[in-house]
Every structure is written in C-alpha cells, then in structure tokens.
MDTraj code that builds the backbone (N, CA, C; nanometers):
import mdtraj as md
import numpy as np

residues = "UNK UNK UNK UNK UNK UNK UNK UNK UNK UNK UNK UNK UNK UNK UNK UNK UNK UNK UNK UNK UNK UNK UNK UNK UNK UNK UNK UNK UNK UNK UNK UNK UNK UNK UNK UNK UNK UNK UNK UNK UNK UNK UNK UNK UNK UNK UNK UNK UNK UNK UNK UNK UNK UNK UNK UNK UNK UNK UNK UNK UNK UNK UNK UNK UNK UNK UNK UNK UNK UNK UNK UNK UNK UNK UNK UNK UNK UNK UNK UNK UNK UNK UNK UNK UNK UNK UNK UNK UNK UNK UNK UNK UNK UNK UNK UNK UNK UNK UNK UNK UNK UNK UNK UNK UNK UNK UNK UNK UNK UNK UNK UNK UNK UNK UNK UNK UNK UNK UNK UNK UNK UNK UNK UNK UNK UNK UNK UNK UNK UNK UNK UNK UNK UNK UNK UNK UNK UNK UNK UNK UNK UNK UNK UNK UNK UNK UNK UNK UNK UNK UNK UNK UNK UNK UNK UNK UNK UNK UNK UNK UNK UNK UNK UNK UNK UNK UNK UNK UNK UNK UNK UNK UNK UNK UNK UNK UNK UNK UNK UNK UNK UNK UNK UNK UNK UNK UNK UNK UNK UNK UNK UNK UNK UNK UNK UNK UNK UNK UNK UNK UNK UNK UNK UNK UNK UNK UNK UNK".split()
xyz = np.array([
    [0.0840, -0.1201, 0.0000],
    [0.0000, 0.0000, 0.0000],
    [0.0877, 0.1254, 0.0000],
    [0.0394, 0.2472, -0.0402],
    [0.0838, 0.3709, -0.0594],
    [0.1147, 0.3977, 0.0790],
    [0.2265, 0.4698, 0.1005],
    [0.2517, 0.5612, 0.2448],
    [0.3273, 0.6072, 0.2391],
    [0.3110, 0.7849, 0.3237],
    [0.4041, 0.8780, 0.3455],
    [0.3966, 0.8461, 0.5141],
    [0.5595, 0.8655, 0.5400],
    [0.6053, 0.8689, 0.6908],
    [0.6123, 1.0479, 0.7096],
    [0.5118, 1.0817, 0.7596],
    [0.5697, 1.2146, 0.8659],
    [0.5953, 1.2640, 0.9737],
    [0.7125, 1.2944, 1.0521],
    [0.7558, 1.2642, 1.2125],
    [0.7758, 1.3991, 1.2130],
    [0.7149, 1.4591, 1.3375],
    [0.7482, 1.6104, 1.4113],
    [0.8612, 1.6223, 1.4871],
    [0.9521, 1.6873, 1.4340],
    [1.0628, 1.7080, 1.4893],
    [1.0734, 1.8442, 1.6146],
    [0.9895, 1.8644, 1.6262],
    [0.9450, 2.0312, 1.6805],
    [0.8931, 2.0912, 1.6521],
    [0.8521, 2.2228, 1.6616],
    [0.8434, 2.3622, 1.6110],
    [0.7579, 2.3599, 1.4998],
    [0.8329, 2.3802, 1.3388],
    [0.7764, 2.3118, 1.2204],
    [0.8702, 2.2289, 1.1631],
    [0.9759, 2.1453, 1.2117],
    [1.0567, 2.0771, 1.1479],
    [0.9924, 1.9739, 1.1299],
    [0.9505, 1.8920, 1.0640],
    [0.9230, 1.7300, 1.0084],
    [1.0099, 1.6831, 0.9285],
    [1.0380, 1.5490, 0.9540],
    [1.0757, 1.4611, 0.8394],
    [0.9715, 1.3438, 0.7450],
    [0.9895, 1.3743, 0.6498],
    [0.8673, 1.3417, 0.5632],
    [0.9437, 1.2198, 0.4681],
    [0.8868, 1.1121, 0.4691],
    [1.0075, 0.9766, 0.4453],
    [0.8833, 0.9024, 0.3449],
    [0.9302, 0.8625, 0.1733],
    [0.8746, 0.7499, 0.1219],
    [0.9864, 0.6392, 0.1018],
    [0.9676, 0.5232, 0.1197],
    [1.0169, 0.4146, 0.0297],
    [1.1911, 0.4574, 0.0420],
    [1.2048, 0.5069, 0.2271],
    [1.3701, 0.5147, 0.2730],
    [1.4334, 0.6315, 0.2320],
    [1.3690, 0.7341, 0.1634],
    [1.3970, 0.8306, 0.1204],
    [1.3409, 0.9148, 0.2106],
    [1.4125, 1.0322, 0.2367],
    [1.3837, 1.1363, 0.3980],
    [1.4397, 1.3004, 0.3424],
    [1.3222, 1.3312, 0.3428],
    [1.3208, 1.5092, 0.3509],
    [1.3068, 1.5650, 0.4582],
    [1.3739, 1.6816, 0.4958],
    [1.3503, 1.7278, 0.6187],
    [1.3124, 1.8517, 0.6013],
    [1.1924, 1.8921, 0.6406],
    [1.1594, 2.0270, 0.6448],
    [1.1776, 2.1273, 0.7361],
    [1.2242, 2.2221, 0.6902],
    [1.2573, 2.3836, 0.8150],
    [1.2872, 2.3475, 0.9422],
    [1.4182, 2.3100, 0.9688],
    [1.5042, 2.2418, 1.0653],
    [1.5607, 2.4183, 1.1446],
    [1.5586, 2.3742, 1.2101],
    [1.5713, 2.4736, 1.3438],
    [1.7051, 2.5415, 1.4081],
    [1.7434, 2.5870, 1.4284],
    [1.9035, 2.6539, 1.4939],
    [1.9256, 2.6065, 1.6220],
    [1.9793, 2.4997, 1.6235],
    [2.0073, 2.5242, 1.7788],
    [2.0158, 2.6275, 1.8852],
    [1.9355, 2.6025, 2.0013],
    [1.8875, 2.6909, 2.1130],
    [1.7589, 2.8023, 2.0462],
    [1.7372, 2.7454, 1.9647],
    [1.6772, 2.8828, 1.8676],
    [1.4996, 2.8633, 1.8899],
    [1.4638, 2.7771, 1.9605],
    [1.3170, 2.7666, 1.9914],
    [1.3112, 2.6954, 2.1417],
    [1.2433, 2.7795, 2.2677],
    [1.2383, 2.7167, 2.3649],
    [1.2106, 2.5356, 2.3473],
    [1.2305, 2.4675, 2.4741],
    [1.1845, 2.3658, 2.4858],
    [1.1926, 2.2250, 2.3772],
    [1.2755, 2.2374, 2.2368],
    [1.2635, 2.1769, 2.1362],
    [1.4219, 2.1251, 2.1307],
    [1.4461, 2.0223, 2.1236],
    [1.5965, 1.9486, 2.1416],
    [1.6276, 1.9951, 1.9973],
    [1.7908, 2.0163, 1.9675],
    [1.8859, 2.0373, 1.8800],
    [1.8256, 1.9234, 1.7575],
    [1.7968, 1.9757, 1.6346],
    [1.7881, 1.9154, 1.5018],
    [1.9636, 1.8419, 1.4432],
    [1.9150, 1.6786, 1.4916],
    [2.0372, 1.6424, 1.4323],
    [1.9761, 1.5097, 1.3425],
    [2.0024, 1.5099, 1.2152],
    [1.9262, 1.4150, 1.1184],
    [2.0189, 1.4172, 1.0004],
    [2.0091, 1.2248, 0.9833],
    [2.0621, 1.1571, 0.8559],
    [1.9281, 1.1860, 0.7523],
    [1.9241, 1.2773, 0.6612],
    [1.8285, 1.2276, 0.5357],
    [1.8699, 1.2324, 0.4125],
    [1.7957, 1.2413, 0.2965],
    [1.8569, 1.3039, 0.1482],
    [1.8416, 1.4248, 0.0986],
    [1.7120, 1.5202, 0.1822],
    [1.6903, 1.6377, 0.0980],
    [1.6811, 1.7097, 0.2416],
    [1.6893, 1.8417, 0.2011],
    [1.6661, 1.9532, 0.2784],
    [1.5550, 2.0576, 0.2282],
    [1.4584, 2.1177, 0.2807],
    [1.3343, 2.2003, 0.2265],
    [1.3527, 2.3281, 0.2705],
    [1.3550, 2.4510, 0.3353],
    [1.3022, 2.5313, 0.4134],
    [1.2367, 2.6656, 0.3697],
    [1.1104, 2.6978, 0.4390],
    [1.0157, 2.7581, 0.3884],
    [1.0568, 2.8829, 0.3583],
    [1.1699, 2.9368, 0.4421],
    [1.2129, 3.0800, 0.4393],
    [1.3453, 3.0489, 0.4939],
    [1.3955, 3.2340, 0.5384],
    [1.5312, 3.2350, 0.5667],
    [1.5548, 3.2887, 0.7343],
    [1.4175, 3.2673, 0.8027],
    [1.4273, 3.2682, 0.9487],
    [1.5161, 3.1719, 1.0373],
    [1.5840, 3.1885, 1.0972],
    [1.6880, 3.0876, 1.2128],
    [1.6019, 2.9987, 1.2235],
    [1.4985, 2.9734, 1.2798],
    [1.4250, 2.8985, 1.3215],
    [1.3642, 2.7443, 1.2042],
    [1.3741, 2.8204, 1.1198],
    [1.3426, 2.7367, 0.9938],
    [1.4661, 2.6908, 0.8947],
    [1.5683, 2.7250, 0.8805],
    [1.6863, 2.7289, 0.7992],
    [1.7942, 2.6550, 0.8022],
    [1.7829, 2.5859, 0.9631],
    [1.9395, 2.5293, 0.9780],
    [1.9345, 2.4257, 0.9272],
    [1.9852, 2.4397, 0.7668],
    [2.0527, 2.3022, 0.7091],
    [2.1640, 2.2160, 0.7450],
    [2.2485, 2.2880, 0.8003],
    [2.3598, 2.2021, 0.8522],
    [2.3343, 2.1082, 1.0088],
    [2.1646, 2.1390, 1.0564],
    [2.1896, 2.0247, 1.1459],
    [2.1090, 1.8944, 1.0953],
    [2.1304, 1.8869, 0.9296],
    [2.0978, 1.7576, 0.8525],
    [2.2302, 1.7201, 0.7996],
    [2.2600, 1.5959, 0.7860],
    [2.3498, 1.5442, 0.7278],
    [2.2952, 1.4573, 0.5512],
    [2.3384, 1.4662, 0.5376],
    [2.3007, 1.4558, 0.3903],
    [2.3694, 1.3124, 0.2906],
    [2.2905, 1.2262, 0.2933],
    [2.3245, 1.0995, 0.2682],
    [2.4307, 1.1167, 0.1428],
    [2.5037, 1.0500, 0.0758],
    [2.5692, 1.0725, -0.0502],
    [2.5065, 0.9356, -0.1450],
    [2.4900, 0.8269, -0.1008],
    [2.4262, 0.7357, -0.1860],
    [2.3065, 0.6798, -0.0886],
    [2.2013, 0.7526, -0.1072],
    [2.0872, 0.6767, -0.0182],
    [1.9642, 0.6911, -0.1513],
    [1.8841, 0.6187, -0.1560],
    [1.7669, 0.5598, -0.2503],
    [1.7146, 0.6161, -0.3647],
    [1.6639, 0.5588, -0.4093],
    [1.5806, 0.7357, -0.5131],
    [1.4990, 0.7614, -0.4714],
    [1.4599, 0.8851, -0.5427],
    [1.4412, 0.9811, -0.5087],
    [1.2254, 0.9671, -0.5338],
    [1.1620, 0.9281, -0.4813],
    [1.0196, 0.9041, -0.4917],
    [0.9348, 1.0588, -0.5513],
    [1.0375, 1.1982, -0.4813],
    [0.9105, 1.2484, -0.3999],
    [0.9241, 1.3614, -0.5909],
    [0.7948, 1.4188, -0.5952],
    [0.8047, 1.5415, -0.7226],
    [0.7597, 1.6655, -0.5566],
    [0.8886, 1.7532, -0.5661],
    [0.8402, 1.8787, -0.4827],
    [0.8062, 2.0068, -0.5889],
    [0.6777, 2.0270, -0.5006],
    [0.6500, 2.1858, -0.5811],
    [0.6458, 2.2576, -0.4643],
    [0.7441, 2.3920, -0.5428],
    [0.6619, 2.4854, -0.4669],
    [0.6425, 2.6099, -0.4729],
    [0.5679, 2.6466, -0.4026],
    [0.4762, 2.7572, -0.4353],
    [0.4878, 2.8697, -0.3421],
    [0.4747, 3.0087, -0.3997],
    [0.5079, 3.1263, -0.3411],
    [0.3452, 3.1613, -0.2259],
    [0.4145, 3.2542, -0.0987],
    [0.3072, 3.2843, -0.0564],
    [0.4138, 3.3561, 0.0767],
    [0.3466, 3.4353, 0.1510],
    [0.4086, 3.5656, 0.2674],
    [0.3781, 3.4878, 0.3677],
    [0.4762, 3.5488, 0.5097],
    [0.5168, 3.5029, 0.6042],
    [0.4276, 3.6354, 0.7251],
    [0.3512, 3.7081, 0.6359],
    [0.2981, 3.8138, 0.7036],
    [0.1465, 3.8632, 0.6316],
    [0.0508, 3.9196, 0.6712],
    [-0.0940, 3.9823, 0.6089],
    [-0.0666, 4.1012, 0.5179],
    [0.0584, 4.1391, 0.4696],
    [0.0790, 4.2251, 0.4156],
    [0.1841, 4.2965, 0.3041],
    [0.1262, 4.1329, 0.2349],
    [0.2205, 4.1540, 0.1158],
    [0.3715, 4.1134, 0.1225],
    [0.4172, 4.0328, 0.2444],
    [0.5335, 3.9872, 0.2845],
    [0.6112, 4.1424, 0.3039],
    [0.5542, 4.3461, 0.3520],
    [0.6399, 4.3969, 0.3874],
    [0.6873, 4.3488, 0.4945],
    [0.6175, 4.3000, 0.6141],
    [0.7151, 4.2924, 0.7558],
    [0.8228, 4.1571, 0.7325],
    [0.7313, 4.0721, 0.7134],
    [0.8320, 3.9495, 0.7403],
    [0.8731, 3.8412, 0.5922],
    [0.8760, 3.9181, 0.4996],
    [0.9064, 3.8614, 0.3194],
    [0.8313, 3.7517, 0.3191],
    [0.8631, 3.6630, 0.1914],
    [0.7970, 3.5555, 0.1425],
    [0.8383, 3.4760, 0.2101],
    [0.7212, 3.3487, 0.1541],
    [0.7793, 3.2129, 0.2112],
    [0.7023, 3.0988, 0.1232],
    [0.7172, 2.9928, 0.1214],
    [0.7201, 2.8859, 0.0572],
    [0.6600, 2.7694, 0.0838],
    [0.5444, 2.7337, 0.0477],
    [0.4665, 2.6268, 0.0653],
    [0.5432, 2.5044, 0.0225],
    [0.6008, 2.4346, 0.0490],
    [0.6527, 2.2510, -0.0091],
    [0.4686, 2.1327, -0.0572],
    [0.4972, 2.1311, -0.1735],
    [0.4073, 2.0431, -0.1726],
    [0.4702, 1.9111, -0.2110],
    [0.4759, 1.7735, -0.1162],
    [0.5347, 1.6630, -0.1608],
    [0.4593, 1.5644, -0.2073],
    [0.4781, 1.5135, -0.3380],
    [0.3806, 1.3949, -0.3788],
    [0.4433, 1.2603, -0.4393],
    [0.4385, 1.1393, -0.4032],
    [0.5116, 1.0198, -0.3772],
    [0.3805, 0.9359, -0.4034],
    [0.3605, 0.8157, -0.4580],
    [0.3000, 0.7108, -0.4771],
    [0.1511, 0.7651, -0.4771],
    [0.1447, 0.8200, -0.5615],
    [-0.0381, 0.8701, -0.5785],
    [-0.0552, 0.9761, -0.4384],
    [0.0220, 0.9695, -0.3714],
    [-0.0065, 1.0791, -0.2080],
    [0.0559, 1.2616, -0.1910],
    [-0.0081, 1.3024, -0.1813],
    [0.0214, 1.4594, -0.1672],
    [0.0224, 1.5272, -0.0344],
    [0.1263, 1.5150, 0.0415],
    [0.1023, 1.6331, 0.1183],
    [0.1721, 1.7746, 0.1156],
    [0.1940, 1.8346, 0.2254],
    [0.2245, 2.0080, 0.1854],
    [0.2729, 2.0361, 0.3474],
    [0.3744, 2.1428, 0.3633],
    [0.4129, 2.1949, 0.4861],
    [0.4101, 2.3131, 0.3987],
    [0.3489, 2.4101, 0.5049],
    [0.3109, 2.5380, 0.5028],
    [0.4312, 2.6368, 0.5444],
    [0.5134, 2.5923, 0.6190],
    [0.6226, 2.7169, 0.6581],
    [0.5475, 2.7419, 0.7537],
    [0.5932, 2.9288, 0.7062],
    [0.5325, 3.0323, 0.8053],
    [0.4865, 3.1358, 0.7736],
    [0.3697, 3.0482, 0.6904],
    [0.2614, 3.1126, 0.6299],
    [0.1851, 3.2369, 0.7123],
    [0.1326, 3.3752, 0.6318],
    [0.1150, 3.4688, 0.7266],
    [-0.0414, 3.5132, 0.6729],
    [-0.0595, 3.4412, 0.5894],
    [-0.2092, 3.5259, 0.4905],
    [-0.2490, 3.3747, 0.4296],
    [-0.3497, 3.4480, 0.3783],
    [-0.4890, 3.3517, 0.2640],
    [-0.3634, 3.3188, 0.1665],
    [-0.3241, 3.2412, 0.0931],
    [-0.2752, 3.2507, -0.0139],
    [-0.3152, 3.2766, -0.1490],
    [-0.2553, 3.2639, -0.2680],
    [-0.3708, 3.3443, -0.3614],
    [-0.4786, 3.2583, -0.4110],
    [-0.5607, 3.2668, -0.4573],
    [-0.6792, 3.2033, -0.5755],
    [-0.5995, 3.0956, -0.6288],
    [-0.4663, 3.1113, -0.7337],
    [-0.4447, 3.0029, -0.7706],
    [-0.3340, 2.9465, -0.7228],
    [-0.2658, 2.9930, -0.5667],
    [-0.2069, 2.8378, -0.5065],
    [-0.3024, 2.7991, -0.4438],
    [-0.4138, 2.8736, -0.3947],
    [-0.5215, 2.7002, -0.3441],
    [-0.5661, 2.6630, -0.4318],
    [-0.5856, 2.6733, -0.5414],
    [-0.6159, 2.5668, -0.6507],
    [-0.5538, 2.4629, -0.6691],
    [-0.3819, 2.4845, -0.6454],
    [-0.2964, 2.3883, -0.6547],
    [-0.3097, 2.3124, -0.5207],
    [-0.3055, 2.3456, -0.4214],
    [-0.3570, 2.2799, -0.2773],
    [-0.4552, 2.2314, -0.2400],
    [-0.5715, 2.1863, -0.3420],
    [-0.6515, 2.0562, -0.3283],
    [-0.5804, 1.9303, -0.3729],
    [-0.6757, 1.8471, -0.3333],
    [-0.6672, 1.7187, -0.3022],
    [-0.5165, 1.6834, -0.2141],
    [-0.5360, 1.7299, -0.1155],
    [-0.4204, 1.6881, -0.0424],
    [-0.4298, 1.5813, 0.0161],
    [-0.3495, 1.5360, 0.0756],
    [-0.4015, 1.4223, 0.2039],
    [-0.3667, 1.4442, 0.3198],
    [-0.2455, 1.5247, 0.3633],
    [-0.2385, 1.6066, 0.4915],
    [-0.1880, 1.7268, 0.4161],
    [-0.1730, 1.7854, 0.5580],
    [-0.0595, 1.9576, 0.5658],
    [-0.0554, 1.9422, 0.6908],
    [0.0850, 2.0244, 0.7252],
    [0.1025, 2.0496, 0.8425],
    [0.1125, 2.2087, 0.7854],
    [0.0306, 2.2775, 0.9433],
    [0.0511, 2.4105, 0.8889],
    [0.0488, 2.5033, 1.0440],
    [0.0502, 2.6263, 1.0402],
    [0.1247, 2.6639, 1.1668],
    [-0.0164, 2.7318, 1.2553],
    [-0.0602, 2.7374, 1.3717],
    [-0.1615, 2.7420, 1.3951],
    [-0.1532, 2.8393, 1.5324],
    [-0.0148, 2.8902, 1.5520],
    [0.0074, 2.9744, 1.6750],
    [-0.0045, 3.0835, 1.7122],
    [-0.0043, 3.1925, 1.5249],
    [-0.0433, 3.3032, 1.5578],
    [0.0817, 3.3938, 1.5493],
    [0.0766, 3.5596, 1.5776],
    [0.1880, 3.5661, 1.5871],
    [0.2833, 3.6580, 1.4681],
    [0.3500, 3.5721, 1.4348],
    [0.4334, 3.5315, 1.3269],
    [0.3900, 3.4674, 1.2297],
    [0.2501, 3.4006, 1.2163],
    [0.2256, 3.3293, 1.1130],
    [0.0161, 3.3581, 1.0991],
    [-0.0016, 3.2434, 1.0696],
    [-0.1980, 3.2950, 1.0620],
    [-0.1833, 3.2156, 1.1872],
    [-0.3515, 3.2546, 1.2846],
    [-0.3661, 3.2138, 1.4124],
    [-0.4347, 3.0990, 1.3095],
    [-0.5449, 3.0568, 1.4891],
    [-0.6698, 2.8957, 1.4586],
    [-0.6965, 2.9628, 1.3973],
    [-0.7601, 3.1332, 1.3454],
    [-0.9080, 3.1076, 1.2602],
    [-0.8390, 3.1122, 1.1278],
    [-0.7657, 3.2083, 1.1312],
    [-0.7057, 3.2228, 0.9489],
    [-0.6697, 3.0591, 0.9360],
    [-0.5522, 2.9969, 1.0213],
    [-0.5790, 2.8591, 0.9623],
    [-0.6545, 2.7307, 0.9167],
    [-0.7750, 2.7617, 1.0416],
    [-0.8949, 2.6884, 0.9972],
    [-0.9371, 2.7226, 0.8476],
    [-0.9155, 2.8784, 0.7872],
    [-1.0010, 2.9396, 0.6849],
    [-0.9127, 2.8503, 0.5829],
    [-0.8271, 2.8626, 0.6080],
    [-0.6965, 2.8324, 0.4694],
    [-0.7358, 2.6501, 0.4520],
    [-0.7335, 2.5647, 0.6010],
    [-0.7952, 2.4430, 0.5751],
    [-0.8780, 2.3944, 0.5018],
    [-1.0632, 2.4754, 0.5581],
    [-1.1537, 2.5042, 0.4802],
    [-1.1607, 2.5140, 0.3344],
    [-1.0400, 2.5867, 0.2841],
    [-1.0710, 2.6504, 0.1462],
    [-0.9898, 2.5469, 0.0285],
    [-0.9105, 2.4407, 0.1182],
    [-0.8997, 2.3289, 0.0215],
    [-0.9058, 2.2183, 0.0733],
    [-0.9506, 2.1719, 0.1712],
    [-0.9913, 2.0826, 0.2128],
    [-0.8992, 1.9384, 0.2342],
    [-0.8096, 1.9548, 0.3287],
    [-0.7508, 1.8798, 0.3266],
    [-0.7645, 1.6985, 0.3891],
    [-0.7355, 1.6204, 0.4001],
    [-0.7901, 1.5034, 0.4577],
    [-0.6971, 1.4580, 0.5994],
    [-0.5526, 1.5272, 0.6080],
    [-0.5416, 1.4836, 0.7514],
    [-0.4636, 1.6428, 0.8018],
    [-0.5074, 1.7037, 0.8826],
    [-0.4491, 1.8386, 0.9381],
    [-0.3702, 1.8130, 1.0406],
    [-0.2084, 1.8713, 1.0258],
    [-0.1218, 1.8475, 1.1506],
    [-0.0830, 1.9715, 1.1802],
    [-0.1221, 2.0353, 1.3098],
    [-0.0888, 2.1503, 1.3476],
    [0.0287, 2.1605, 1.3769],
    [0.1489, 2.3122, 1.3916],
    [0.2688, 2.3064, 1.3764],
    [0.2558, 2.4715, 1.4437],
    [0.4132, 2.4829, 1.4964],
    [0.4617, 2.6421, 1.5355],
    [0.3096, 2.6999, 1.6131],
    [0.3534, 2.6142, 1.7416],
    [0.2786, 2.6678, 1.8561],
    [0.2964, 2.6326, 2.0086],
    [0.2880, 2.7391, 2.1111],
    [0.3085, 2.6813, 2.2335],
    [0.2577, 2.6060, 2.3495],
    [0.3598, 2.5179, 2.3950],
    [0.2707, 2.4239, 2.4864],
    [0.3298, 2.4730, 2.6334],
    [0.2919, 2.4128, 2.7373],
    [0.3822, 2.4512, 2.8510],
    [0.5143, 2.3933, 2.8340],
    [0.5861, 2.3267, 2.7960],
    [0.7321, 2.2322, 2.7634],
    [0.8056, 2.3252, 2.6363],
    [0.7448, 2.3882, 2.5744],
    [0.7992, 2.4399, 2.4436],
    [0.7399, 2.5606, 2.3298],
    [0.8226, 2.5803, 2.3090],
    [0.7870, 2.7227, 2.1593],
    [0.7578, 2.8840, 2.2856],
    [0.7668, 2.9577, 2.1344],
    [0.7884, 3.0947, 2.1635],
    [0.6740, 3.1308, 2.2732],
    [0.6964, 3.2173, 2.3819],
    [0.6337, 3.2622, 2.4365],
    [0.4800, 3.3617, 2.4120],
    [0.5017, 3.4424, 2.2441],
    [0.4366, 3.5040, 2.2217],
    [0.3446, 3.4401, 2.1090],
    [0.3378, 3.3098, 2.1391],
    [0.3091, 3.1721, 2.0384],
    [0.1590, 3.1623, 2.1318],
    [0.0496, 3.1626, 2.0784],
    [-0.1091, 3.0733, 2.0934],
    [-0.0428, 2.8918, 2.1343],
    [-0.0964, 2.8474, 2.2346],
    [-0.1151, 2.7362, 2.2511],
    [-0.2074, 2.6623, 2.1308],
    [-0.2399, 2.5395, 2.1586],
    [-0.3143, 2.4874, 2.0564],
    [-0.4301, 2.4842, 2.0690],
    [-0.5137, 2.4668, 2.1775],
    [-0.6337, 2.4978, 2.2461],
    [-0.7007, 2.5410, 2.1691],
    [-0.6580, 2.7392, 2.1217],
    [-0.7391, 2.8215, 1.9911],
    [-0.7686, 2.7084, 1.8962],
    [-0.6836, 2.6579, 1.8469],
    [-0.6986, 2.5804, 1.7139],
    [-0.8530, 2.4800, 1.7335],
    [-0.8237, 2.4299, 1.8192],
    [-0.8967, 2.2934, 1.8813],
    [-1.0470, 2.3394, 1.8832],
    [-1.0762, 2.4920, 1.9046],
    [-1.2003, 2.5194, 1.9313],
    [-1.2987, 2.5503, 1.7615],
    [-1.2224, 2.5004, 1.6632],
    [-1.2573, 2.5720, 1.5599],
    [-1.1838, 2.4720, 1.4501],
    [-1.1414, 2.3756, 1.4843],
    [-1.0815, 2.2808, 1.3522],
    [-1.1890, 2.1715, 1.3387],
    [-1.2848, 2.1372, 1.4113],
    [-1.3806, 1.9855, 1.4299],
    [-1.3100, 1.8594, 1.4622],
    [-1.3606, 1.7842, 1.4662],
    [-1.2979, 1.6763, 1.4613],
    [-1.1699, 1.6701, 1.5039],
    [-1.0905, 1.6391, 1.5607],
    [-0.9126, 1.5792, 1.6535],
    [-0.9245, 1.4594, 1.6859],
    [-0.7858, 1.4004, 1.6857],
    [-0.7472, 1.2779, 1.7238],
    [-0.5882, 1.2988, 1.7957],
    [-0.5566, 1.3133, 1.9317],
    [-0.4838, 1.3308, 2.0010],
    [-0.3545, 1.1865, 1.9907],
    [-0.2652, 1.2203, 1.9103],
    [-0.1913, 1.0460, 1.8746],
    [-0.1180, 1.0510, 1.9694],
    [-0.0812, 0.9625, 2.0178],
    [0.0705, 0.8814, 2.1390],
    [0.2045, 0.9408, 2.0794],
    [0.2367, 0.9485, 1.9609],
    [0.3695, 0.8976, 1.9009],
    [0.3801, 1.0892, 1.8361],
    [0.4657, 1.0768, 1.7838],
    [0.5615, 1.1468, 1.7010],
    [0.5467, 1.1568, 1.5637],
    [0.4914, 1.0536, 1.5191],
    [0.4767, 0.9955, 1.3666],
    [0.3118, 0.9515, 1.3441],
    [0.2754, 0.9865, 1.1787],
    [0.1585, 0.9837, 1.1180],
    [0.2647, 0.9297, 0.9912],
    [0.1270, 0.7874, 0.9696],
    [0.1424, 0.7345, 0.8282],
    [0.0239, 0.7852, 0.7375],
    [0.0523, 0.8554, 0.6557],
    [-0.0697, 0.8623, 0.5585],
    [-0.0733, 0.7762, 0.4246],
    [-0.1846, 0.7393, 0.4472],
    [-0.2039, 0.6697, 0.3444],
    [-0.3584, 0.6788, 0.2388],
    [-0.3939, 0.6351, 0.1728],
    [-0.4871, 0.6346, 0.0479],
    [-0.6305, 0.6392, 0.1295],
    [-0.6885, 0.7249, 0.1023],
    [-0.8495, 0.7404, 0.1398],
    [-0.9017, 0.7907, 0.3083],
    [-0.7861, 0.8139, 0.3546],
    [-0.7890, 0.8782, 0.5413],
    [-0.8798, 0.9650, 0.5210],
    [-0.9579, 0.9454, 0.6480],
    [-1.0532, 1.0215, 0.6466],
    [-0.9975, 1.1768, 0.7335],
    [-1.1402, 1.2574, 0.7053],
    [-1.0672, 1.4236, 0.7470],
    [-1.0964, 1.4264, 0.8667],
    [-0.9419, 1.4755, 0.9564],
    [-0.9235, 1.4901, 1.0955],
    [-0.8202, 1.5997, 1.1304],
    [-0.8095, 1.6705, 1.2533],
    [-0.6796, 1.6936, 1.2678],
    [-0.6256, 1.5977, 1.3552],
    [-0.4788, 1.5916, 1.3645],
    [-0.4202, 1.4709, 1.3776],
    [-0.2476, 1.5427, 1.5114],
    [-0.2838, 1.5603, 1.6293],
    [-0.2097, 1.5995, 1.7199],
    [-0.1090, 1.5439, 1.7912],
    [0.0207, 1.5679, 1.6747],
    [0.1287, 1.4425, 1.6979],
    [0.1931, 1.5108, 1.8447],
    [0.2904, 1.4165, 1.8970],
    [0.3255, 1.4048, 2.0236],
    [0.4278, 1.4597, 2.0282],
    [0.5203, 1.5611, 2.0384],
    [0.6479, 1.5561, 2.0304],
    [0.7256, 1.4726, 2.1526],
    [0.8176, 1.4536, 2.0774],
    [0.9666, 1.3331, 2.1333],
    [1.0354, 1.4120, 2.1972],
    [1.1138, 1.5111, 2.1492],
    [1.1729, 1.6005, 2.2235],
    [1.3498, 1.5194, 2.2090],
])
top = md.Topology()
chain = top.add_chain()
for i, resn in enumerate(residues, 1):
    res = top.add_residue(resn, chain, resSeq=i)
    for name in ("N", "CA", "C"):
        top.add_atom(name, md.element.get_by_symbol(name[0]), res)
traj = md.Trajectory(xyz[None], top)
C-alpha cells in the first residue's frame, strides 16, 4: 500500500520519508526555539520555507551521498510570512510533496490567505502540516479558513506553544482545537498517511 512517513521534529521541522527516502523540512538553529531538542538528522533532501533561524538550519541535517531514489516530485509555491504583502516578514514557501499517488504540503510560516491560484494547486491533499500559533504566522481562525478553502484530509498543526515548548508570544493549541472539528490526540511522534484517510486533525506528540 501507498505511504508517506511524517515525524514532528518540533516547532515546524518534520521529516517526511517514502520508500527510505527522507526530507527534512525547516530544521531549526540550535537553542533557537524554547523547549525543542537540537535538530540532528541523517536524510537526502533539505526544504526550508524561508530564511528565518528557526526554519533554515541546514547544517543540522546530514546529507546521505548514496541513499535511494528519489520518490518524492516537490513543488513549490510562493506565498508571505505576514498579512501584508510579505512587507514585515518577506515571502515564504509552501513545499508540496507527492510520492506514490499521495500529496502532502508543509506550510512554513505562512502569514495570509494565499492566492486564488495556489489554493487551486492545494486541493486534493491528504495532509498539511501548517502553523496554527499566531503571531508570526496565521492564528486557529485564518488557519482553519486556509484548511476550509482546500480541504484537506489529515491536518497536523505546527509552530505553537505548549507549557514544555515554543515561543512565548506563540497561541497554545487549544485556539486551534475550538474551531478545527474533529481531533485525534496520537501517542507517538509519527503519522502514516495513506490512500483514502478520512478528514481529521491529527495531534502528533512531540519526542523532544
């Protein structure tokens, strides 16, 4: 059967793995986000949504030299890190990854609606992780709206604070919770997606 491996590394870092092949998305600076252990990872690709510390540190990936092929087709797509045209905080970069008939998408640090035609391109997903803290990025409702408007089938919230971790001036997840429907609170660290999941949000555990 079809499956994408996606594991929360923190903050918004994930590693997003088909068929032994491992992308790591917007890997973190050491000391650079309360509560979130140092990003240290064997994969093949590196992603990051922007050029914030928090999202950028490629060098705490190591970078295979002969590891598998390569499954995944990445697109991606332009969109601001702020409500205003990316003046305060510039652009940033949606990843959309698609591997064995499966599509998902990490949002960065997304700050607005994106336009008409990248949510066109952002249906039929099967997850996103997208940032839900506020802030620095869209809070629960703009993210619920952005959910809503393409409808995704598994929602993993990202870049928000708990008592153990993330920015102080970060929304807990709670906001989110009152306005996404449906949750499923997981044990683990890791979500397999696979072919026909039904629509949830999906509240991975961090490892730490």
């Amino acid at each position: 059967m079809a499956a994408i491996q996606i594991k929360w590394l923190g903050h918004s870092c994930f590693r997003v793995e088909c068929e032994g092949y491992a992308i790591v998305l917007d890997p973190f600076e050491p000391g650079s986000v309360p509560g979130c252990k140092d990003i240290q990872e064997t994969a093949d690709q590196v992603l990051c949504s922007h050029q914030h510390h928090d999202h950028n540190y490629a060098a705490g990936v190591t970078l295979r030299e002969d590891g598998p092929k390569n499954p995944f087709t990445v697109t991606a797509l332009p969109s601001f890190h702020d409500d205003c045209q990316g003046a305060k905080r510039g652009p940033n970069t949606i990843h959309v990854l698609e591997a064995q008939g499966l599509r998902v998408a990490h949002f960065g640090d997304v700050g607005d609606m994106p336009s008409p035609e990248v949510l066109e391109q952002l249906k039929n997903l099967d997850a996103v992780m997208i940032p839900v803290g506020g802030f620095y990025t869209v809070g629960p409702k703009e993210a619920q709206a952005i959910v809503e408007a393409i409808s995704p089938r598994v929602v993993i919230p990202m870049h928000y604070r708990s008592d153990t971790f993330g920015f102080d001036v970060l929304g807990t997840l709670e906001g989110f919770l009152e306005v996404c429907g449906r949750w499923v609170r997981c044990d683990t660290d890791t979500l397999e997606v696979t072919p026909g999941m039904s629509h949830y949000t999906a509240l991975l555990t961090y490892g730490g």
